[in-house]
PyMOL commands that place a pseudoatom at each C-alpha (Angstrom):
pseudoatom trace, name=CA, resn=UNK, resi=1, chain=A, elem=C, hetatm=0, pos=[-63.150, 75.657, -10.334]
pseudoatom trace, name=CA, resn=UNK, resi=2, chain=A, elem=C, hetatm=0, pos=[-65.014, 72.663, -9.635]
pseudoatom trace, name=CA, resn=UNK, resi=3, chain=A, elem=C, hetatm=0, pos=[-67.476, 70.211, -10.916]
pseudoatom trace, name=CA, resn=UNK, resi=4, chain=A, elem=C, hetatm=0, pos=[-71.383, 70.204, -10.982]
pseudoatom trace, name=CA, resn=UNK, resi=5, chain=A, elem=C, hetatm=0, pos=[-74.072, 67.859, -12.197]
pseudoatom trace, name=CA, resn=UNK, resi=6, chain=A, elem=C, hetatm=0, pos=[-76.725, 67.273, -14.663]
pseudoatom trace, name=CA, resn=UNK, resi=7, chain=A, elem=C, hetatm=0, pos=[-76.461, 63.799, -12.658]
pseudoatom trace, name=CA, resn=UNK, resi=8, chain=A, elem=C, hetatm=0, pos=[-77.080, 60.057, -14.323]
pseudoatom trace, name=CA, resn=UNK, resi=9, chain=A, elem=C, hetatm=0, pos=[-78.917, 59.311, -17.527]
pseudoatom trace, name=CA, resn=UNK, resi=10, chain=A, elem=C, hetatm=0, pos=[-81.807, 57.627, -17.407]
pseudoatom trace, name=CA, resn=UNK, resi=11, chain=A, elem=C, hetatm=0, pos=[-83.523, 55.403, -19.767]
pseudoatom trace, name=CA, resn=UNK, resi=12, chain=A, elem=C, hetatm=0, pos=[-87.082, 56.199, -20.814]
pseudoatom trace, name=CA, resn=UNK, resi=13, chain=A, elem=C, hetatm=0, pos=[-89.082, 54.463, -23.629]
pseudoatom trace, name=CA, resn=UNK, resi=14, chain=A, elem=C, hetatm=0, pos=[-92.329, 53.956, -24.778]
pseudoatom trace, name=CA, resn=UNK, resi=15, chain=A, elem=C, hetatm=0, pos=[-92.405, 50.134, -25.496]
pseudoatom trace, name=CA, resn=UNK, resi=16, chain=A, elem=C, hetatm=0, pos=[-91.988, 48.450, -22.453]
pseudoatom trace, name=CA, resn=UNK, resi=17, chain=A, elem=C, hetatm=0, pos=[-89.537, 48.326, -19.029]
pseudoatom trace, name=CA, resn=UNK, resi=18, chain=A, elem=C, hetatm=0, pos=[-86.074, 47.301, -19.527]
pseudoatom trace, name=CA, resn=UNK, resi=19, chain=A, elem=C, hetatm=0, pos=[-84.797, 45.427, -16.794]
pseudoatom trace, name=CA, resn=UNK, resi=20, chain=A, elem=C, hetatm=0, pos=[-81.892, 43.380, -18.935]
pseudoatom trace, name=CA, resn=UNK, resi=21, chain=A, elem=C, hetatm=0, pos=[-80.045, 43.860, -21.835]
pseudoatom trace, name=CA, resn=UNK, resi=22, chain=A, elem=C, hetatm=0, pos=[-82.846, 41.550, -23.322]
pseudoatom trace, name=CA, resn=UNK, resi=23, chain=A, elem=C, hetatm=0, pos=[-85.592, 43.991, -23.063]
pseudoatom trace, name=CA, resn=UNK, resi=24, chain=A, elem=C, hetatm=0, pos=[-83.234, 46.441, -25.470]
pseudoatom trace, name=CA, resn=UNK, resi=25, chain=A, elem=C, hetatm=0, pos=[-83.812, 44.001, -28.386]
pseudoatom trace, name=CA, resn=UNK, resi=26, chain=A, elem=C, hetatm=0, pos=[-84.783, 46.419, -31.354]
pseudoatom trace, name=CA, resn=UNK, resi=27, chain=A, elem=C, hetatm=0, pos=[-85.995, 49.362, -29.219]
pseudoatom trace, name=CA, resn=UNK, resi=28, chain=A, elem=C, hetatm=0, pos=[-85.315, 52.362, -30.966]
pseudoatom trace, name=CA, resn=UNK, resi=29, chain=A, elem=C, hetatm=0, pos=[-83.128, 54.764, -28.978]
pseudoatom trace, name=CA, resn=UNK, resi=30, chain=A, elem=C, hetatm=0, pos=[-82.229, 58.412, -29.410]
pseudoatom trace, name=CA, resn=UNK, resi=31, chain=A, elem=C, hetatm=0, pos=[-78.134, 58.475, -28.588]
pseudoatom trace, name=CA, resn=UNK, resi=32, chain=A, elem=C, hetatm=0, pos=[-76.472, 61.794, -28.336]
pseudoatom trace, name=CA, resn=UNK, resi=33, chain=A, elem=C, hetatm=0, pos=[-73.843, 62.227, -31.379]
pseudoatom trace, name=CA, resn=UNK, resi=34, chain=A, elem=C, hetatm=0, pos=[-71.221, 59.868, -29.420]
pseudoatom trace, name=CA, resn=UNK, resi=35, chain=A, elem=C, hetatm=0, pos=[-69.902, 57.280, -31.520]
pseudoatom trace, name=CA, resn=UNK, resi=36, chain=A, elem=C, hetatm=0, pos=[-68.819, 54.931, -28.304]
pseudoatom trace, name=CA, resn=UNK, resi=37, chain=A, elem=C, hetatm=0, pos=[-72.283, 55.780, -27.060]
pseudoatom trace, name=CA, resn=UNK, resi=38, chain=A, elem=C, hetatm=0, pos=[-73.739, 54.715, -30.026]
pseudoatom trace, name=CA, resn=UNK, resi=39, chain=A, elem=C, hetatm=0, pos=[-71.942, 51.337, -30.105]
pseudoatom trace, name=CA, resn=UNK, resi=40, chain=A, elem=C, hetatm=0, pos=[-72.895, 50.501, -26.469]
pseudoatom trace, name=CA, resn=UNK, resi=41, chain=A, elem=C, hetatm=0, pos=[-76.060, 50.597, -27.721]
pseudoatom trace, name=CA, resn=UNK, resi=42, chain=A, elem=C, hetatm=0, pos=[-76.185, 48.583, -30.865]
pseudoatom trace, name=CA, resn=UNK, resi=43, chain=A, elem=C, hetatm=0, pos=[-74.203, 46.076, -28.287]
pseudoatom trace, name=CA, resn=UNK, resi=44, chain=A, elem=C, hetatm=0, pos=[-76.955, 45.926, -26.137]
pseudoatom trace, name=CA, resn=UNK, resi=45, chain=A, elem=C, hetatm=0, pos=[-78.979, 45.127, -29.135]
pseudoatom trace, name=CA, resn=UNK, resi=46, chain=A, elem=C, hetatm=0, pos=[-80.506, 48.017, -29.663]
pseudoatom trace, name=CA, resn=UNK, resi=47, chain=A, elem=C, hetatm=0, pos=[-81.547, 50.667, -32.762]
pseudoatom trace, name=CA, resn=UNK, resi=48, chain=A, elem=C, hetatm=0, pos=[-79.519, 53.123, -31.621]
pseudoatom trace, name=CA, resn=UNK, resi=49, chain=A, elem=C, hetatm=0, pos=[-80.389, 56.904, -33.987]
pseudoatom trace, name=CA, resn=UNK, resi=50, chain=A, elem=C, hetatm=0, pos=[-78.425, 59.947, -33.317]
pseudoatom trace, name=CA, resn=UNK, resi=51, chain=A, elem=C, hetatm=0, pos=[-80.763, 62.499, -32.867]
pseudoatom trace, name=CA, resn=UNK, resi=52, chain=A, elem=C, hetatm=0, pos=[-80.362, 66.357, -31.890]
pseudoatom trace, name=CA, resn=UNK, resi=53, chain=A, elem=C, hetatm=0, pos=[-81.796, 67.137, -28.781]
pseudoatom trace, name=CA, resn=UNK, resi=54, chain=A, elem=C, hetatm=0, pos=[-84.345, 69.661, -30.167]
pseudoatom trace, name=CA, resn=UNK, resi=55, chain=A, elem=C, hetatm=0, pos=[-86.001, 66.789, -32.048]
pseudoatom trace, name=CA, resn=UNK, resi=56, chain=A, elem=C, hetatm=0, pos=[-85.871, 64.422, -29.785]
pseudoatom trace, name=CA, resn=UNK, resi=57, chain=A, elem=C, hetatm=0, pos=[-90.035, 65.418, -28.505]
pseudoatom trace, name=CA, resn=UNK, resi=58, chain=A, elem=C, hetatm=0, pos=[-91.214, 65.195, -31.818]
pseudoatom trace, name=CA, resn=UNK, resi=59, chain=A, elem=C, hetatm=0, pos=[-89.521, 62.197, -32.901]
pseudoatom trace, name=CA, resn=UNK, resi=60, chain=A, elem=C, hetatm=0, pos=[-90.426, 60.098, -28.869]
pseudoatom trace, name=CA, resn=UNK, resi=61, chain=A, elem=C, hetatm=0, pos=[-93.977, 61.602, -30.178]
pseudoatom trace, name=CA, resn=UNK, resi=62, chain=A, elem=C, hetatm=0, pos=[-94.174, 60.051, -33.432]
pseudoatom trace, name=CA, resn=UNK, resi=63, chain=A, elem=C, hetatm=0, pos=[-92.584, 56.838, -32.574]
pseudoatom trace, name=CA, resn=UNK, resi=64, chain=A, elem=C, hetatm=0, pos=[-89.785, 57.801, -35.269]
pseudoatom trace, name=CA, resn=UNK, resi=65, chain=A, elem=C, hetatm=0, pos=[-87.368, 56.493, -31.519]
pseudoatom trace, name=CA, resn=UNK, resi=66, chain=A, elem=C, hetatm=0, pos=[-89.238, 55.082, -29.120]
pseudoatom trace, name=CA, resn=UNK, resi=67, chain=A, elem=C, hetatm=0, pos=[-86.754, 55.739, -25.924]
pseudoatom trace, name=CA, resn=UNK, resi=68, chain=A, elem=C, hetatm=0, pos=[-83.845, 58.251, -24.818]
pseudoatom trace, name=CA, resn=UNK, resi=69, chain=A, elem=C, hetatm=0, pos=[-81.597, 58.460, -21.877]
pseudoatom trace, name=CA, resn=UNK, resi=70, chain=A, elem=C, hetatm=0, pos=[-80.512, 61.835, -20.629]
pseudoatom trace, name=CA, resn=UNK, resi=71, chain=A, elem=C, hetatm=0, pos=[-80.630, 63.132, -16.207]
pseudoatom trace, name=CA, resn=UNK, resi=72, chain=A, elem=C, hetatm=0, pos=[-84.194, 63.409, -14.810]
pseudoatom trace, name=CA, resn=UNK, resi=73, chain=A, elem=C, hetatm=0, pos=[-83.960, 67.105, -14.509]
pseudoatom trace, name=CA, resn=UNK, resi=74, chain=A, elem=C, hetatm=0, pos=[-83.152, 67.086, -18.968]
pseudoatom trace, name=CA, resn=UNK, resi=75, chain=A, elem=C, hetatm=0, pos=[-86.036, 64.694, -19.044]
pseudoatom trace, name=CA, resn=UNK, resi=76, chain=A, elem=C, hetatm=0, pos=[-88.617, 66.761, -17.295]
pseudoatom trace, name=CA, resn=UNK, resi=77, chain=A, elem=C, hetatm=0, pos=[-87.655, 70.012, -19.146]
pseudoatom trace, name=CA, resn=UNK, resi=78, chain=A, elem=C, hetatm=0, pos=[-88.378, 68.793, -22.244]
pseudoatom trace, name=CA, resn=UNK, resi=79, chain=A, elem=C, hetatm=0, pos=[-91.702, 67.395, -20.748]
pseudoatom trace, name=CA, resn=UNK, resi=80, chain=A, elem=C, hetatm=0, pos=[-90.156, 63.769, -22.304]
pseudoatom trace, name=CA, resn=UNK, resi=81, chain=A, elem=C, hetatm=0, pos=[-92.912, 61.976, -19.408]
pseudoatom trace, name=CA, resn=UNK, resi=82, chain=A, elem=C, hetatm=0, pos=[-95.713, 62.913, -21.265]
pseudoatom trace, name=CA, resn=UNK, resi=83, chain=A, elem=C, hetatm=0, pos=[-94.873, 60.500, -23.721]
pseudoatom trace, name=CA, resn=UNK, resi=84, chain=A, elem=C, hetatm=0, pos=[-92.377, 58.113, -22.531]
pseudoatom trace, name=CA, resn=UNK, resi=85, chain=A, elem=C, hetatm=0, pos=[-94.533, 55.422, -20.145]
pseudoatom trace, name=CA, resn=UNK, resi=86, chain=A, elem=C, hetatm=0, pos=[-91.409, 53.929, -18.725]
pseudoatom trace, name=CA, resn=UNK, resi=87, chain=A, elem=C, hetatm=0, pos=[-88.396, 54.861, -16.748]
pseudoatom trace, name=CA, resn=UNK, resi=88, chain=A, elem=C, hetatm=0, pos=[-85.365, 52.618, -15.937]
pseudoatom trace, name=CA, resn=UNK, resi=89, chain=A, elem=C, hetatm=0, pos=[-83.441, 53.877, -13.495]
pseudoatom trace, name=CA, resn=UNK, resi=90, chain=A, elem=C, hetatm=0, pos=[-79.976, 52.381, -14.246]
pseudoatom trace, name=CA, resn=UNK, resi=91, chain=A, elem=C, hetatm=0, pos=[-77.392, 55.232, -13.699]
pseudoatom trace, name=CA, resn=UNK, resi=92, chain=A, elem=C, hetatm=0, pos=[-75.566, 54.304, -16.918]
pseudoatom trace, name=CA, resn=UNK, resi=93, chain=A, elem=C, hetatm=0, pos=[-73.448, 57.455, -17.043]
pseudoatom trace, name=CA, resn=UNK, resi=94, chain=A, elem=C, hetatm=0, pos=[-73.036, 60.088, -14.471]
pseudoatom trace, name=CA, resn=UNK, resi=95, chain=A, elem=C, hetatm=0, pos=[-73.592, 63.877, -16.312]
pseudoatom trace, name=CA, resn=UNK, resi=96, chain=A, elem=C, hetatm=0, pos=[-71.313, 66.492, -15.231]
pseudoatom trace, name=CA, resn=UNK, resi=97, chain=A, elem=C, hetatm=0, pos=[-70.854, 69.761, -15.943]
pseudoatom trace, name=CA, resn=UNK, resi=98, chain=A, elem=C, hetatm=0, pos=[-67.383, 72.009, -15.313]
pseudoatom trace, name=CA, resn=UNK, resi=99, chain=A, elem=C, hetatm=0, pos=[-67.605, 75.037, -14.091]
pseudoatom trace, name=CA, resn=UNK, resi=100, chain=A, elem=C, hetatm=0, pos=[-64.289, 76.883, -15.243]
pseudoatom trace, name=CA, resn=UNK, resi=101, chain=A, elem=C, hetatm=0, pos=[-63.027, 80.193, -16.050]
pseudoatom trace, name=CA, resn=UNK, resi=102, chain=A, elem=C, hetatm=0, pos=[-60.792, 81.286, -18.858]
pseudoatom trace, name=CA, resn=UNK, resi=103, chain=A, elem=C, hetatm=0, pos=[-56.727, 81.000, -17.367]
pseudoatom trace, name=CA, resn=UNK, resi=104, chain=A, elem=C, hetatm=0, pos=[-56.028, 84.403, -18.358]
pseudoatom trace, name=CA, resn=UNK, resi=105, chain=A, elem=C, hetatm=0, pos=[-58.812, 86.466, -16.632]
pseudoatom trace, name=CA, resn=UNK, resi=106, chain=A, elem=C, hetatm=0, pos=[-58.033, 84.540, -13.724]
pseudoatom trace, name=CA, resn=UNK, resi=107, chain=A, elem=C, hetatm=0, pos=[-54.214, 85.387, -13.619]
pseudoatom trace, name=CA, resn=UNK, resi=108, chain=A, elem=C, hetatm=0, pos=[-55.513, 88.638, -14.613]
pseudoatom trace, name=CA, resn=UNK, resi=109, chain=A, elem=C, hetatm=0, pos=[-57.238, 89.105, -11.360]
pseudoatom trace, name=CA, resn=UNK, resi=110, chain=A, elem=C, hetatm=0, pos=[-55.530, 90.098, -7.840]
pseudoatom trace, name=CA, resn=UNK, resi=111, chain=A, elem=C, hetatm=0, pos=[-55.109, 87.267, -5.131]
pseudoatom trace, name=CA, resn=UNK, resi=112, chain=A, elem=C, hetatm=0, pos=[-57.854, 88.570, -3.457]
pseudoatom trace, name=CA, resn=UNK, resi=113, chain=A, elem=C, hetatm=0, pos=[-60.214, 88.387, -6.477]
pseudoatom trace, name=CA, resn=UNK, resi=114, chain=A, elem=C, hetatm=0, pos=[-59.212, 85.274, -7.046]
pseudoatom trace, name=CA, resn=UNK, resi=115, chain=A, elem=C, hetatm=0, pos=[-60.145, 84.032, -3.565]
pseudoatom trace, name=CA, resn=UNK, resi=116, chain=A, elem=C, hetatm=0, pos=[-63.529, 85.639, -3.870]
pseudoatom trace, name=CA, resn=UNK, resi=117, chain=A, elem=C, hetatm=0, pos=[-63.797, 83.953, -7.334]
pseudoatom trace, name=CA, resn=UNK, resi=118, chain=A, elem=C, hetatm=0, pos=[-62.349, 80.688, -6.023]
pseudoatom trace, name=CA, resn=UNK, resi=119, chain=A, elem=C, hetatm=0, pos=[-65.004, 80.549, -3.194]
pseudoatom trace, name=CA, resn=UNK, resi=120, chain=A, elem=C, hetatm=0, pos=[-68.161, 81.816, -5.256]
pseudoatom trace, name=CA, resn=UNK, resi=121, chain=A, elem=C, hetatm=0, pos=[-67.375, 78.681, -7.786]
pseudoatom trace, name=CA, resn=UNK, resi=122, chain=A, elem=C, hetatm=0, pos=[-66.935, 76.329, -4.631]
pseudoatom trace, name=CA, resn=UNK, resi=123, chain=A, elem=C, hetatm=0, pos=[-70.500, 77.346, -3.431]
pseudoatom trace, name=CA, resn=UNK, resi=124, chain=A, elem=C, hetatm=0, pos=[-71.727, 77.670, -6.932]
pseudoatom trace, name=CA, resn=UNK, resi=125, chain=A, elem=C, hetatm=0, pos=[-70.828, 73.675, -7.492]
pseudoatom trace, name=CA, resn=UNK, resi=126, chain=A, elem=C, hetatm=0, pos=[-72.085, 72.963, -4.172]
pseudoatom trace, name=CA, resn=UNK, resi=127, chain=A, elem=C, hetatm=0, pos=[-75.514, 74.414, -4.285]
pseudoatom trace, name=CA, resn=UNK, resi=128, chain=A, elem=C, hetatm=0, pos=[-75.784, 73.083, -7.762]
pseudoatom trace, name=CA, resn=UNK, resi=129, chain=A, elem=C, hetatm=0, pos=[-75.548, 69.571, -7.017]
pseudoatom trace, name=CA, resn=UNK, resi=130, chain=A, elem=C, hetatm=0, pos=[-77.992, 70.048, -3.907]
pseudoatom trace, name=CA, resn=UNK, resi=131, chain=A, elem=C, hetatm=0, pos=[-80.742, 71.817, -5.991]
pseudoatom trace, name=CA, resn=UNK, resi=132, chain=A, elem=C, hetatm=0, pos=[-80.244, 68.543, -9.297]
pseudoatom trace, name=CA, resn=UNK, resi=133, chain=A, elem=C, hetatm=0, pos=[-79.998, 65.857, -6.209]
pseudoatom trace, name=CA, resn=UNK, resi=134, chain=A, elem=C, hetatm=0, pos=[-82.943, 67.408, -3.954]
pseudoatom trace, name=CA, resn=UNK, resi=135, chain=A, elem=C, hetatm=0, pos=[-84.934, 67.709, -7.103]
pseudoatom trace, name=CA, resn=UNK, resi=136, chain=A, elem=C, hetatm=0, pos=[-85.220, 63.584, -8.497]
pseudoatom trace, name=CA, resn=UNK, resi=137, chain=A, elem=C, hetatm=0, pos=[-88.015, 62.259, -5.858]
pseudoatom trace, name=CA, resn=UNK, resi=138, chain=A, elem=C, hetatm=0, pos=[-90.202, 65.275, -6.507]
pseudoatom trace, name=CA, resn=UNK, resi=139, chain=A, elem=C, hetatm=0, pos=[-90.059, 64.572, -10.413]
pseudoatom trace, name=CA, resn=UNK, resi=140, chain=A, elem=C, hetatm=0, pos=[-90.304, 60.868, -9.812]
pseudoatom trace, name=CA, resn=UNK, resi=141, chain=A, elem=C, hetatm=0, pos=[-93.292, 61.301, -8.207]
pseudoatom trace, name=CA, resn=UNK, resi=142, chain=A, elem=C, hetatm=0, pos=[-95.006, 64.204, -10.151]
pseudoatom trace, name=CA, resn=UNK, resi=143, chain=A, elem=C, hetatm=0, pos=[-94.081, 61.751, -13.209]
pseudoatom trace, name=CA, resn=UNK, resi=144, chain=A, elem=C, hetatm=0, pos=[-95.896, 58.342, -11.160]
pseudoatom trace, name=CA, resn=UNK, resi=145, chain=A, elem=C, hetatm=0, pos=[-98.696, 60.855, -9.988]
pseudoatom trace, name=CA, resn=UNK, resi=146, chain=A, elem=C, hetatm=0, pos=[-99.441, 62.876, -13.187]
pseudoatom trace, name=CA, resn=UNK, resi=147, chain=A, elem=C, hetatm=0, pos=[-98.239, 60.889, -15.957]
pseudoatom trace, name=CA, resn=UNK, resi=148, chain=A, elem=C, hetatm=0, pos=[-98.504, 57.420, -14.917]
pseudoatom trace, name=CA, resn=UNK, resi=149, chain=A, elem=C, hetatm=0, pos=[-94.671, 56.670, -15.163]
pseudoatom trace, name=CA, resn=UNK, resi=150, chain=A, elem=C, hetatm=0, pos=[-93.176, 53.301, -14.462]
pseudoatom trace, name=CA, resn=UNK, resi=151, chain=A, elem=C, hetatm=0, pos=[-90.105, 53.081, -13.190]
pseudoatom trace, name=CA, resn=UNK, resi=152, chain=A, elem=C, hetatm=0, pos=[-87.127, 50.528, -12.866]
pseudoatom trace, name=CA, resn=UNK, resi=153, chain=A, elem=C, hetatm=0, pos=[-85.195, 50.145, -9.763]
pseudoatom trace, name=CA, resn=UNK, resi=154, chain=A, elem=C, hetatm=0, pos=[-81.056, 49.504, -10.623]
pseudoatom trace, name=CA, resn=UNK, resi=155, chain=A, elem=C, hetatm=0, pos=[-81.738, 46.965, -8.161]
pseudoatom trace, name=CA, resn=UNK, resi=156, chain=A, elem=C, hetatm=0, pos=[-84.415, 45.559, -9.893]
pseudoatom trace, name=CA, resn=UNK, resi=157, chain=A, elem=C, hetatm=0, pos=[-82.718, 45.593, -12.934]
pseudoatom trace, name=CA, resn=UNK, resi=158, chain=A, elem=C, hetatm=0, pos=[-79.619, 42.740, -14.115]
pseudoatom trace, name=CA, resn=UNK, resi=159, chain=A, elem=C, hetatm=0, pos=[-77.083, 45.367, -14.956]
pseudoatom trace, name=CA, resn=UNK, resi=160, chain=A, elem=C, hetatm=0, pos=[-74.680, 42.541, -15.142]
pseudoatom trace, name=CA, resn=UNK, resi=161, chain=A, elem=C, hetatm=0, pos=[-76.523, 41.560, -18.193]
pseudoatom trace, name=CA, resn=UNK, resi=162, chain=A, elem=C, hetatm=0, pos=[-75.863, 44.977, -19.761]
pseudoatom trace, name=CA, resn=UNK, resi=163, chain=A, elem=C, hetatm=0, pos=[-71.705, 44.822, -18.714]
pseudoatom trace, name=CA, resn=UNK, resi=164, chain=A, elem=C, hetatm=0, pos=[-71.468, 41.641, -20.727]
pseudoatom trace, name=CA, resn=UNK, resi=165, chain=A, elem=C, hetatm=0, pos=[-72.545, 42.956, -23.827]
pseudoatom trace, name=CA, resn=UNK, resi=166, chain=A, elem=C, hetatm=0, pos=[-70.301, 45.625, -24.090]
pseudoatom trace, name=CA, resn=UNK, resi=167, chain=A, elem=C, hetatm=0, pos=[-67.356, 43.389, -22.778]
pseudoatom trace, name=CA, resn=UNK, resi=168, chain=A, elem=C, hetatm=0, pos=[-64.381, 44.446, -25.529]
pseudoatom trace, name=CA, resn=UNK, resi=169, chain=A, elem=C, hetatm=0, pos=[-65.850, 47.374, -26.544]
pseudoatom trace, name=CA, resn=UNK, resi=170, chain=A, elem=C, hetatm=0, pos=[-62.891, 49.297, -24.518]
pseudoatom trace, name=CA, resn=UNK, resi=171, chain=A, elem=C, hetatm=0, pos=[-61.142, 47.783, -27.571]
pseudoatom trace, name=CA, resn=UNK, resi=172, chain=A, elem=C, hetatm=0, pos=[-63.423, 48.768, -30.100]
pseudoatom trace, name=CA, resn=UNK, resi=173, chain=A, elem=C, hetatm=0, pos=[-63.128, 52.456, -28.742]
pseudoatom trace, name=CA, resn=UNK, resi=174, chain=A, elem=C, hetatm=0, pos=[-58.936, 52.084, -29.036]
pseudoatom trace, name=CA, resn=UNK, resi=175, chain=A, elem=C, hetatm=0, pos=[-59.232, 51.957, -32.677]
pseudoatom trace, name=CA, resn=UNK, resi=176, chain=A, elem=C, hetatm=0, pos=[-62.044, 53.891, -33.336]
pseudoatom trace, name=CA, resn=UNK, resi=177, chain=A, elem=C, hetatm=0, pos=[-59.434, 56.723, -31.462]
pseudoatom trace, name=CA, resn=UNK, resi=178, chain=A, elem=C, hetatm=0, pos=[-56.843, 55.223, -33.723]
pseudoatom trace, name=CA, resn=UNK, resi=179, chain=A, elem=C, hetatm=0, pos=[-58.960, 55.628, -36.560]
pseudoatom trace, name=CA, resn=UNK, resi=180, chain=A, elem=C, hetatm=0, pos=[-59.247, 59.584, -36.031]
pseudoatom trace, name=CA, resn=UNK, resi=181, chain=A, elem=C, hetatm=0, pos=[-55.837, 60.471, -35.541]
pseudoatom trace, name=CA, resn=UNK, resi=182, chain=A, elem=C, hetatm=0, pos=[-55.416, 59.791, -32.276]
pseudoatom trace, name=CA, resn=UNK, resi=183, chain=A, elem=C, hetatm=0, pos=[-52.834, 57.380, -31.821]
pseudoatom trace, name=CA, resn=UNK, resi=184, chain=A, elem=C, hetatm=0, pos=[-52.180, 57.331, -27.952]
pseudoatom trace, name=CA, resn=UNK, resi=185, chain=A, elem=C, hetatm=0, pos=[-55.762, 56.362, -28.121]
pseudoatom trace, name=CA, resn=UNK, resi=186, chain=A, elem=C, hetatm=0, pos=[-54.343, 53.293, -25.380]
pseudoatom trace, name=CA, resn=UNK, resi=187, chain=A, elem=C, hetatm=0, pos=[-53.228, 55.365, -22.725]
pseudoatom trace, name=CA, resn=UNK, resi=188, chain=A, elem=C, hetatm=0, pos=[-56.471, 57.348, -22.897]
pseudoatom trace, name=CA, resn=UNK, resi=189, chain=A, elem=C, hetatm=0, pos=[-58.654, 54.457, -22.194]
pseudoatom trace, name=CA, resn=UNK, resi=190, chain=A, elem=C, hetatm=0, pos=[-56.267, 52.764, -19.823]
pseudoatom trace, name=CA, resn=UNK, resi=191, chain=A, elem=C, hetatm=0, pos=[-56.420, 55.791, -17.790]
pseudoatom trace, name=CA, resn=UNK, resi=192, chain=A, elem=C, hetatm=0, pos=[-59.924, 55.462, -17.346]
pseudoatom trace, name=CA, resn=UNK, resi=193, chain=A, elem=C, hetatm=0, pos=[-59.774, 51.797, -15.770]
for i in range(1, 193): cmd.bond("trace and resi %d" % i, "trace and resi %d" % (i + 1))
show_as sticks, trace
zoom trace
């Protein structure tokens, strides 16, 4: 029916701004339970921990990880600002979210229903993306205001730095994919270049 948006992750930590793949030297990052995630990570030289989501507060709060990427609106949900001093705004991988409906119920309905379903997902998707896009300058600047957040420009940041470090991982995923059963693991990633 369409796609919306959670938007880009966004690196926070507690340690200091990352502007290069240098300043990810032996920070310790939450990674969602993605094992290519995870090695972009460990390529960028970080200590990359999956975490669940749910325990990500404590653990930022503790210093068990001391940095997480996830959209702005994820990040001020779970009140992450309060403890995470630093924000680098690097768009490393754009969220979405698919808004679908089940094949059968929609064969199911009449050609009219389906056109009124058809257009309520359309506007659905659309005012979706305006409320998560309209919403990132009024968190930014609640989070500069209130908590005293720092953040990273992309352009201020050498994101070149952070593409050569994972050069070859496309490889790595192949067999990883290989290594699960997937065996046409080849043509997935090749599709995605």
């Amino acid at each position: 029916m369409g796609i919306a948006e959670n938007g880009f992750r966004e690196l926070t930590n507690s340690v200091r701004e990352v502007k290069s793949v240098d300043d990810m030297k032996n920070l310790k990052v939450r990674v969602a339970g993605s094992n290519l995630l995870m090695e972009c990570y460990k390529r960028w030289g970080a200590d990359a921990t999956n975490l669940n989501w749910s325990e990500t507060y404590t653990a930022l709060q503790q210093n068990t990880v001391e940095g997480e990427e996830n959209p702005l609106p994820a990040i001020d949900a779970a009140s992450v600002q309060e403890v995470q001093p630093y924000c680098s705004m690097w768009d490393s991988i754009y969220d979405c979210l698919f808004f679908c409906i089940n094949q059968d119920i929609y064969d199911g309905l009449t050609p009219e229903q389906q056109a009124v379903v058809d257009k309520a997902g359309r506007m659905a998707v659309e005012y979706e993306r305006y409320i998560n896009r309209s919403g990132a300058n009024e968190i930014m600047n609640r989070w500069e205001e209130k908590n005293g957040v720092t953040f990273t420009a992309k352009e201020d940041m050498d994101i070149d730095s952070f593409k050569e470090a994972v050069e070859g991982v496309d490889q790595w995923f192949v067999e990883e994919l290989k290594n699960q059963g997937y065996d046409d693991g080849q043509e997935l990633v090749d599709a995605f270049k």
